[in-house]
C-alpha positions in Angstrom: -5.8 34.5 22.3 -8.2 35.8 19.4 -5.4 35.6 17.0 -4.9 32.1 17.8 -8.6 30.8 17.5 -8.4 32.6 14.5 -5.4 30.8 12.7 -6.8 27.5 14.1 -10.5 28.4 12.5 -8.4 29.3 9.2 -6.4 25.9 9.4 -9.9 23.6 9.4 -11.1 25.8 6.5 -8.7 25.1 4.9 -8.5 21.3 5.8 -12.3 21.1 4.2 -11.3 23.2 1.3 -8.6 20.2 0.7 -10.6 17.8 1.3 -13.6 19.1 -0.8 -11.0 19.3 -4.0 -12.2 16.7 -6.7 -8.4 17.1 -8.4 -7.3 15.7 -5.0 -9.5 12.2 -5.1 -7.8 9.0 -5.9 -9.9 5.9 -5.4 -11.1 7.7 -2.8 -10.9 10.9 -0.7 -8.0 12.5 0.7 -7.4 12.3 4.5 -5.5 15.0 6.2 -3.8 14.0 9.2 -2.6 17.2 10.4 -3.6 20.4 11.0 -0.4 21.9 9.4 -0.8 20.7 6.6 -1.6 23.7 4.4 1.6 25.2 5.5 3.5 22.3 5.1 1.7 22.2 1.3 2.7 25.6 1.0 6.7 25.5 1.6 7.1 22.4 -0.6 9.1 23.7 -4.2 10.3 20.0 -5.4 8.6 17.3 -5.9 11.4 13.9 -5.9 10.1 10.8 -7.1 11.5 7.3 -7.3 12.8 6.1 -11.3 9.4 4.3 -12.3 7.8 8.2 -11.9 5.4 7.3 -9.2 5.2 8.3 -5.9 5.9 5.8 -3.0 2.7 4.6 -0.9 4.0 6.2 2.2 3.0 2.9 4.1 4.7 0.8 6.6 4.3 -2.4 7.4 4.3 -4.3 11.0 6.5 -7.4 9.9 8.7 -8.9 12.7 10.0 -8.1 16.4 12.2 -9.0 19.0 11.5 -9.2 22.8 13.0 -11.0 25.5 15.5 -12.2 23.5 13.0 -13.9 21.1 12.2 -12.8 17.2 8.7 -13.1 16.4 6.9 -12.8 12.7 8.9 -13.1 9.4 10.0 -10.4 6.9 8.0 -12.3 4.3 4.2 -10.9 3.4 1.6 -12.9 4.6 1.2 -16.3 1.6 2.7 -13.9 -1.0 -0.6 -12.4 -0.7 -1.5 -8.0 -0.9 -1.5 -6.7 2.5 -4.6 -5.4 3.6 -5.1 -1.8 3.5 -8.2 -0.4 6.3 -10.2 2.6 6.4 -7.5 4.2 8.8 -5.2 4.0 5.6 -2.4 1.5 7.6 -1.7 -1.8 6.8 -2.8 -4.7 8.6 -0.3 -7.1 9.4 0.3 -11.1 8.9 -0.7 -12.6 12.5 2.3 -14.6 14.4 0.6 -17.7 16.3 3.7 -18.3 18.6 3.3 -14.2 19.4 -0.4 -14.3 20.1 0.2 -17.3 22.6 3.2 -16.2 24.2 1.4 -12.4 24.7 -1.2 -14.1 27.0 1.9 -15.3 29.6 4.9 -12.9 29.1 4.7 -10.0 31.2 7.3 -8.4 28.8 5.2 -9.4 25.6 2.5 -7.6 26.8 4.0 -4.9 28.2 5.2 -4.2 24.6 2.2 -4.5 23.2 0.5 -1.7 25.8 3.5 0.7 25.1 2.9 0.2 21.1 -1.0 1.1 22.2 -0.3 4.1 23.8 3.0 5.4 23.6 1.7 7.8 20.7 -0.3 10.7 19.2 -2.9 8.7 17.1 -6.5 9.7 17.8 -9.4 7.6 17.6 -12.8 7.4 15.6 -15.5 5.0 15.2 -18.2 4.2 13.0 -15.8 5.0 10.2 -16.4 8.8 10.7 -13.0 10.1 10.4 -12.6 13.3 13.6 -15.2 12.4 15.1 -14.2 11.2 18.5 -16.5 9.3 20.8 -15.5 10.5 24.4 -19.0 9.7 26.4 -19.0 5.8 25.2 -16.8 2.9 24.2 -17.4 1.4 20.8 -19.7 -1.8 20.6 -18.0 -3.1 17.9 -14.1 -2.9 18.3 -14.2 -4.1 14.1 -15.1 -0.4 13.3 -12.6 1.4 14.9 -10.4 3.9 12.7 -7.2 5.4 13.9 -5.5 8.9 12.8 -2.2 8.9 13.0 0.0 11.9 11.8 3.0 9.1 10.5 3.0 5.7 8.9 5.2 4.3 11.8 2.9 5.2 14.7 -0.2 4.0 12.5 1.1 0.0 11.6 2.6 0.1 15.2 -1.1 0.7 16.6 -2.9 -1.7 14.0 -0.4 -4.2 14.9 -1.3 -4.3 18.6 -5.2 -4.3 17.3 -4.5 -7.4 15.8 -2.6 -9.3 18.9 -5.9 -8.1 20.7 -4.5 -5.1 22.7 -7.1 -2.7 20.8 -6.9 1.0 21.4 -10.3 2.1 22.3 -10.1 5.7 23.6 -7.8 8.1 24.3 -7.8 11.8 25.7 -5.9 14.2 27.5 -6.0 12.7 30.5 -6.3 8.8 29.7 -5.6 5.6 27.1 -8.2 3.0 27.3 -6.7 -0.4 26.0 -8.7 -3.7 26.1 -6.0 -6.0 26.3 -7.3 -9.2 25.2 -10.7 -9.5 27.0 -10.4 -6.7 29.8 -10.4 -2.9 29.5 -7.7 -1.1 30.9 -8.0 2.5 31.8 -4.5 4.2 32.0 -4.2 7.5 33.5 -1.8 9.9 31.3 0.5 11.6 33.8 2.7 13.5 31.4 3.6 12.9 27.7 6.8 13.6 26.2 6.8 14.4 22.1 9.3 13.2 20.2 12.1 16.0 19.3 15.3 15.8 17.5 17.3 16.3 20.9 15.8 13.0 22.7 15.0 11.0 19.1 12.0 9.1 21.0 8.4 9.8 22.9 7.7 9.2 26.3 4.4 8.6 27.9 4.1 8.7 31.8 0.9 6.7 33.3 -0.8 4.9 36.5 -1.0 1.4 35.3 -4.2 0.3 36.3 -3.6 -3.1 37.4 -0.2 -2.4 39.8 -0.9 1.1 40.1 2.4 2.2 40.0 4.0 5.3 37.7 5.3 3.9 34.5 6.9 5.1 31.6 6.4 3.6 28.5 9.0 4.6 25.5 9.8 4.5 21.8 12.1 6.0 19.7 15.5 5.1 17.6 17.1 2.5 18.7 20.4 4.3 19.5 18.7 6.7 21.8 17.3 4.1 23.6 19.9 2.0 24.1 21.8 4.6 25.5 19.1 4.9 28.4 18.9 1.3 29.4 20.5 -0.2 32.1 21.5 -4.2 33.0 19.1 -5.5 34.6 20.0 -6.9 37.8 
């Protein structure tokens, strides 16, 4: 057990150390988003990069969806204009009107928009103090919240549900807190499944607060899910 503490005491050294380097700033400083990442630093021996010589953002963009049968959003950027880039580091998208309307009456719409809340791994901050994490209180203002997110995809999946109003607020071992639209959810976490190569998706198990009823919310590659559905009947 002492061993452990130990390599996890080494790993946040480490972390600062990284984060203290001035060779490491860019416009500003870097954000570690994992607590392997000196390792991961350590087995990299090529370095690819794409034919203009510069290395890729690493940033993904929420752009379009389908639900209920029904695309929503457009693959085109929001008026030709720069996306905007917040303090978490993801990229907030272009708001659909028809998709912010239709989320306040389809139970399916919304029922996405929880499962891209909380079926994930991203932590939350406020105040724009990045590891700090406010378990005793909810934030005042829901403007300052910054997620950390150890991947692109489950960063611009969270920001997009900020912006359709189904904000992640808290989360810990034992519960999400969502307000969806203008009420505050509290789900209880049950069980959570991490993604692996064998299943290709994550799985989180919760009470939902309103129906109170088990419910698993998942997400994952699109062929491993569709070989779990069923017709509905």
């Amino acid at each position: 057990m002492s061993l452990y503490i130990l390599l996890e005491l080494t790993k946040l050294i480490q972390i600062w150390f990284i984060r203290q380097d001035l060779d490491l700033f860019g416009t500003k400083a870097i954000l570690c988003r994992s607590m392997s990442i000196a390792e991961d630093l350590g087995q990299v021996e090529y370095i690819f990069s794409d034919k203009t010589g510069t290395l890729t953002e690493n940033q993904m963009v929420f752009k379009c969806i389908s639900c209920s049968k029904q695309v929503y959003g457009s693959m085109e950027t929001c008026n030709n204009e720069e996306p905007t880039v917040d303090e978490s580091g993801g990229v907030r998208p272009c708001i659909d009107m028809t998709l912010l309307a239709t989320s306040k009456e389809d139970e399916n719409v919304r029922s996405m928009f929880v499962a891209m809340a909380v079926c994930n791994t991203v932590m939350v901050t406020t105040e724009g103090r990045r590891g700090t994490s406010f378990s005793q209180y909810l934030p005042k203002d829901f403007n300052r919240i910054v997620y950390e997110a150890e991947s692109p995809d489950e960063l611009s999946l969270v920001n997009a549900a900020r912006e359709y109003k189904f904000i992640l607020l808290r989360r810990t071992p034992e519960s999400c807190v969502v307000k969806q639209q203008d009420v505050i959810m509290r789900y209880k976490v049950l069980s959570t499944l991490p993604f692996d190569s064998t299943r290709k998706c994550m799985s989180i198990i919760v009470i939902h607060p309103r129906t109170m009823k088990m419910t698993m919310y998942t997400k994952g590659a699109d062929a491993a899910v569709y070989a779990k559905l069923r017709k509905s009947t």
